[in-house]
Residue, then its C-alpha position, 0 to 999 in steps of 0.5 A: x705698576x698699573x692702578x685699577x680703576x674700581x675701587x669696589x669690590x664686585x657683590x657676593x653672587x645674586x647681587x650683581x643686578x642690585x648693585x650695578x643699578x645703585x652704582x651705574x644705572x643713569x650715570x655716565x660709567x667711570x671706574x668700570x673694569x672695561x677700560x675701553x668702555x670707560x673711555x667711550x663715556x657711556x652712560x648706563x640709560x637702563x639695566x634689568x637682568x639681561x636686558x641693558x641700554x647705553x647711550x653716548x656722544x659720538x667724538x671725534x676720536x671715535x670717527x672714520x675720515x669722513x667724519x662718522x663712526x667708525x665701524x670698529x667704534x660701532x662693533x665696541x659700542x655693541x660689544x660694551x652694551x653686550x657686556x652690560x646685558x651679560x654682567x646683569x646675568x650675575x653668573x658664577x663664570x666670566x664670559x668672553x666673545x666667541x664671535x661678534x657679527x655686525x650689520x651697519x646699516x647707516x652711518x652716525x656722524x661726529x657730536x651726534x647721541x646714539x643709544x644701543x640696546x641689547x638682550x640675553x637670547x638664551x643662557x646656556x651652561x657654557x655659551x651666552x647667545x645675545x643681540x644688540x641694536x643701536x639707533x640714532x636720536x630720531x630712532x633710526x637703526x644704525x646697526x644690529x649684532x648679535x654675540x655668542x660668549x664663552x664662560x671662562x676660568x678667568x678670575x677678576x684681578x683686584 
């Protein structure tokens, strides 16, 4: 049977923001309940209540034959940093990606650092509308996003 990798229980409502920044805020994320992202070594740079900012080292996995991201790696980044933006919320539902429009404008190569920076637009009853922005070290943009998400009935499996 398959173990979860979080330990903690997730804080009672109107905490979540509190304890993602004692938890996760500057660190690199490990034992997250998104396991692609704990995959991709993200580091939490930043989190305010809709607001978040990861940064990671591109790895070779992460790239396409010509050695640069690929664009699925690129759309995972911005959905992960969309998520973060979403959790920061501390709504009382689960949301999930209706949609996810992507923009890649430039391309990131192998062992180079990106940062993604994404925002809550607006918080509607049932629908999150959100954006993104990754960038590279020198501060070029790599590629925009935005994401509409979907509250759910999903419950959190401890």
């Amino acid at each position: 049977m398959h173990k979860m990798t979080i330990m903690e229980k997730l804080p009672e409502m109107g905490k979540m923001l509190e304890w993602l920044k004692e938890k996760y805020e500057g660190n690199v994320v490990k034992g997250s309940r998104s396991e692609a992202g704990n995959w991709m070594e993200l580091k939490l740079e930043r989190i305010e209540r809709g607001l978040a900012e990861i940064s990671l080292t591109v790895r070779r996995e992460m790239t396409n034959p010509y050695g640069n991201i690929h664009g699925g790696m690129m759309c995972l980044v911005v959905d992960e940093a969309i998520g973060w933006a979403v959790i920061s919320m501390d709504s009382e539902h689960h949301y999930t990606s209706m949609n996810l429009c992507v923009d890649f404008l430039y391309a990131i190569r192998e062992g180079e650092r990106l940062t993604a920076k994404s925002v809550v637009i607006r918080q509607g009853k049932k629908i999150v509308n959100a954006e993104c922005s990754v960038y590279d070290a020198n501060g070029k943009l790599l590629a925009k996003a935005h994401s509409n998400l979907i509250a759910t009935n999903m419950q959190i499996k401890e």
